[in-house]
N, C-alpha and C positions, 0 to 999 in steps of 0.2 A: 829152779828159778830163785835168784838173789831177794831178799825180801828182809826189809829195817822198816818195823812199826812203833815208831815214838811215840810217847803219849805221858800225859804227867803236867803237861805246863799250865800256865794259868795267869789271872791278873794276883798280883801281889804290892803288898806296901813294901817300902825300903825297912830294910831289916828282917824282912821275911823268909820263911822257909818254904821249897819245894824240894818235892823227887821227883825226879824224873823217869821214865822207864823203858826200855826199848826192845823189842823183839825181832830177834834174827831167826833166820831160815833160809835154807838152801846154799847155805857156806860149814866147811865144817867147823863150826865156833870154835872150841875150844885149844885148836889149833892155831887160833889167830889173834894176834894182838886187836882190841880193839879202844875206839876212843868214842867221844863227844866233840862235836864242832860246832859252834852255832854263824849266824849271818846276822848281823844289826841292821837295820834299813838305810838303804846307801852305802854299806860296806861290803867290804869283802869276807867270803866265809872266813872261819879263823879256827883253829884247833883249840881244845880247851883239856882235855883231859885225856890220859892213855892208860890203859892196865896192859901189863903182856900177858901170855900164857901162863906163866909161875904166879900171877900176882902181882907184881911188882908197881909202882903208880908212877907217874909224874903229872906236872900239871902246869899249865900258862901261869905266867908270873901275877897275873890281872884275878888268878878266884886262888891260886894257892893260899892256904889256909881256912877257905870257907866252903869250898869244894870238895866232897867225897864222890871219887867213880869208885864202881866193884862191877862184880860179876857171878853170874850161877852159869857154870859150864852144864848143868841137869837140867835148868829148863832153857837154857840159849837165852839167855834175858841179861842186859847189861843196865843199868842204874846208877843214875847223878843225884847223888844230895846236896840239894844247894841252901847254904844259911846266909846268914847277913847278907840280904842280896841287897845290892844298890841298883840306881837308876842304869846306871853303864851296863848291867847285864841282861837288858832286855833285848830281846832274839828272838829269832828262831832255833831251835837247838835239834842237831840231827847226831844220829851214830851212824860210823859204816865203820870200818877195819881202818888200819893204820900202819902204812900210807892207803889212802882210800879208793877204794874202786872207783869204777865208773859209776857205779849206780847210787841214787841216794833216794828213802825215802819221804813222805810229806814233810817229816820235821815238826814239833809241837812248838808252840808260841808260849815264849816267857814275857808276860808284861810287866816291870816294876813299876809303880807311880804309884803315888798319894792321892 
C-alpha cells in the first residue's frame, strides 16, 4: 500500500526558514524520481521541486534559488528546505513521485504571514 506522510510545515514570518519532510512507503523509492507539489487556496496543485534517481534537481521558476529538495534512498524520506520564504508560498505542500500517481497524502500546511 502506497503511503506519502509529510510533515514539517508551520506558520512562519516572511523571510523564514522551514524543512519540510516526507515519508514514502510501499513504492520502490529509490527507483523513482520524486518531487514536491503544493496547492495555494483557490488554486491549482502546482509542481515545485524534482530530484531523479542519480540526484539530479530542477525546480519551478517561483522558489528556484530558495528552495532545496534531496533525498535518503536508506530511509525513503524525501525533504524541502525552504528559506526566504515569502507570502506567495503559503500551501499546502505534498510529495508523491514524478509524474505523480493517483494517490496523494494529507499534505502539511506552510503558512507565511507577519
Amino acid at each position: 500500500q502506497v503511503q506519502f506522510v509529510e510533515s514539517g510545515g508551520d506558520l512562519v514570518q516572511p523571510g523564514g526558514s522551514l524543512r519540510l519532510s516526507c515519508a514514502a512507503s510501499g513504492i520502490g523509492f529509490r527507483l523513482l524520481g520524486m518531487a514536491w507539489y503544493r496547492q495555494a487556496p483557490g488554486k491549482q496543485r502546482e509542481w515545485v521541486a524534482f530530484i531523479s534517481t542519480s540526484g539530479t534537481t530542477t525546480y519551478a521558476d517561483s522558489v528556484k534559488g530558495r528552495f532545496t529538495i534531496s533525498r535518503d534512498n536508506a530511509k525513503n524520506t524525501l525533504a524541502l528546505q525552504m528559506n526566504s520564504l515569502q507570502f506567495e508560498d503559503t500551501a499546502v505542500y505534498y510529495c508523491n513521485t514524478r509524474p505523480a500517481i493517483s494517490y496523494w497524502g494529507q499534505g502539511t500546511q506552510v503558512t507565511v504571514s507577519s
